[in-house]
C-alpha positions in Angstrom: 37.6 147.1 91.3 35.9 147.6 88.2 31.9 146.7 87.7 31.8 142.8 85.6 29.7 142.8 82.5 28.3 139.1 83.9 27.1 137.8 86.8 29.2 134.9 86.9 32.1 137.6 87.0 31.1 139.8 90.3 33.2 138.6 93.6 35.3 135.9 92.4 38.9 135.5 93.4 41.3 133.9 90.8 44.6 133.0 92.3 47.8 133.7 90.0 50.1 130.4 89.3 53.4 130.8 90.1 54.4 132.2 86.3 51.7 134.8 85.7 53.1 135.9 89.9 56.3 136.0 88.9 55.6 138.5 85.6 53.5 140.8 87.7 56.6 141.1 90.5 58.8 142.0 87.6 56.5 144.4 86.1 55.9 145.7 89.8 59.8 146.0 90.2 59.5 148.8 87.5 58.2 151.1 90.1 60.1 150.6 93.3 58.5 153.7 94.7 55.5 152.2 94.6 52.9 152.6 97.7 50.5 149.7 98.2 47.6 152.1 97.7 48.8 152.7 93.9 48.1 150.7 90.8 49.9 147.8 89.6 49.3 149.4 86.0 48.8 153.0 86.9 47.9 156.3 84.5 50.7 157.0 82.1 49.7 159.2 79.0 51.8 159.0 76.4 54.2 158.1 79.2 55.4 154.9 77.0 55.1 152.5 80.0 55.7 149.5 77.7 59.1 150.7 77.1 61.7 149.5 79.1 62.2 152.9 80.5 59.2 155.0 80.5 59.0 159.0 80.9 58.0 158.5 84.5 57.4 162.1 84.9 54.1 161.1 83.1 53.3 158.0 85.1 50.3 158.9 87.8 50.6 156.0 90.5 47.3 157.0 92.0 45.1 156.3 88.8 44.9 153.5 87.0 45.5 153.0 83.1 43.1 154.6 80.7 43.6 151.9 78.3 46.1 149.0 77.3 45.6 149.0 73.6 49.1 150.4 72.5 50.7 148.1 75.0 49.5 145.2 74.0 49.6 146.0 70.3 53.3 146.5 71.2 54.2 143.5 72.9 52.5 141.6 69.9 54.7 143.1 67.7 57.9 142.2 69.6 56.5 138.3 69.7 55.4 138.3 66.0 52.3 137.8 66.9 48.8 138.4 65.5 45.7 137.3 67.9 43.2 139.4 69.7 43.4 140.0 73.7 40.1 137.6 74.1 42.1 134.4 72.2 44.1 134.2 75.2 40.9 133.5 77.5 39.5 131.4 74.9 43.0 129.3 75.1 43.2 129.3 78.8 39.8 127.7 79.5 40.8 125.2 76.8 43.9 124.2 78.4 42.0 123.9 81.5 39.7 121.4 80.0 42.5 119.5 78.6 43.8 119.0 81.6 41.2 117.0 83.0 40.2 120.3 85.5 37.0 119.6 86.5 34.1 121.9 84.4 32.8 123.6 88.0 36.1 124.5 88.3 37.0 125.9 85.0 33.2 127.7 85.5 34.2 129.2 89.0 38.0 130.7 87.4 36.2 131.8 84.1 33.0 133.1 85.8 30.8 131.2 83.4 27.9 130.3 85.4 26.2 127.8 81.9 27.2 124.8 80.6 26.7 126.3 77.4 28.9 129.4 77.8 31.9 126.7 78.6 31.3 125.0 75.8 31.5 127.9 73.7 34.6 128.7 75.2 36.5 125.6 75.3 37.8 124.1 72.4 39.6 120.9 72.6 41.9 119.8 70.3 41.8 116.6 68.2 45.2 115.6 69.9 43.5 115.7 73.4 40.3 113.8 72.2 43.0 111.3 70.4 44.8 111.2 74.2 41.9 110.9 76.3 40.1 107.7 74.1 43.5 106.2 73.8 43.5 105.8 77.8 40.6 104.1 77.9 41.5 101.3 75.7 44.8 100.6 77.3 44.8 97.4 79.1 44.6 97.2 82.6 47.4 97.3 85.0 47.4 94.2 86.3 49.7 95.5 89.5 46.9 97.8 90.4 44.0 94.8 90.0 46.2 92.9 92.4 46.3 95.9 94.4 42.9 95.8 95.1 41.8 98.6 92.6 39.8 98.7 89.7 40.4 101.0 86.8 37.4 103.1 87.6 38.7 103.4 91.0 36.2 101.1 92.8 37.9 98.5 95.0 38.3 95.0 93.0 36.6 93.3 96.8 33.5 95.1 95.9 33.2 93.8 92.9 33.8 90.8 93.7 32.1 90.4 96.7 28.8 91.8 94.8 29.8 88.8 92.1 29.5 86.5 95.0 26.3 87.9 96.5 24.8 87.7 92.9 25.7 83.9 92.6 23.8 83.1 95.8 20.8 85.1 95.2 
């Protein structure tokens, strides 16, 4: 494993969702002689290992890729795309926000270890804000007060049972 440039970043274990799992056994199935000991994205100069079918007399399982710049720049290309390799961390900690994950979450997978650097990172879009205060001003489900929940997921007996205790005091 490769030194971190952070602190945050040293030791941390991100587990892959089933998508980004599924891309890397497909890349993997590119190299069926593959031993566990080799690289998942080994040495390959000028080996064109973002082709389809590399010059695999050039690929060197045992060392891992120099760089990834003419790989990515190519896959770009074939999606039409112009961003940098960084946007997609910037968009990932966003969607994570959006999704309600909790922020010491999104800190422990980003390996932000301020408030401030997760802010920096996360940028949540109108539409989410729009979302998110539009929740709170729906009325209450009245199945749910009957229920014996509140909205705010307290139980509706406490609440009433404080009400009472008030009234006597």
């Amino acid at each position: 494993m490769g030194k971190t440039k952070t602190e945050g970043g040293s030791g941390r274990l991100i587990p892959l969702n089933p998508l980004a799992f599924a891309a890397l056994i497909k890349w993997a199935g590119r190299f069926p002689d593959a031993k566990p000991e080799d690289y998942v994205f080994p040495a390959c100069e000028a080996a064109g290992i973002e082709r389809e079918h590399p010059d695999e007399e050039r690929i060197e399982p045992a060392k891992p890729i120099k760089s990834w710049r003419s790989a990515w720049r190519a896959a770009l290309k074939r999606a039409g795309l112009t961003i940098r390799f960084h946007d997609l961390r910037h968009t990932c900690i966003t969607k994570l926000a959006e999704s309600l994950t909790s922020d010491q979450t999104i800190m422990a997978i980003s390996g932000h270890v301020s408030r401030k650097m997760l802010e920096h990172y996360s940028h949540i879009r109108t539409e989410a804000k729009r979302v998110a205060l539009d929740l709170i001003a729906q009325a209450p489900n009245s199945a749910i007060i009957q229920a014996g929940v509140h909205q705010n997921g307290n139980q509706v007996q406490d609440v009433r049972e404080r009400a009472s205790a008030n009234s006597l005091s």
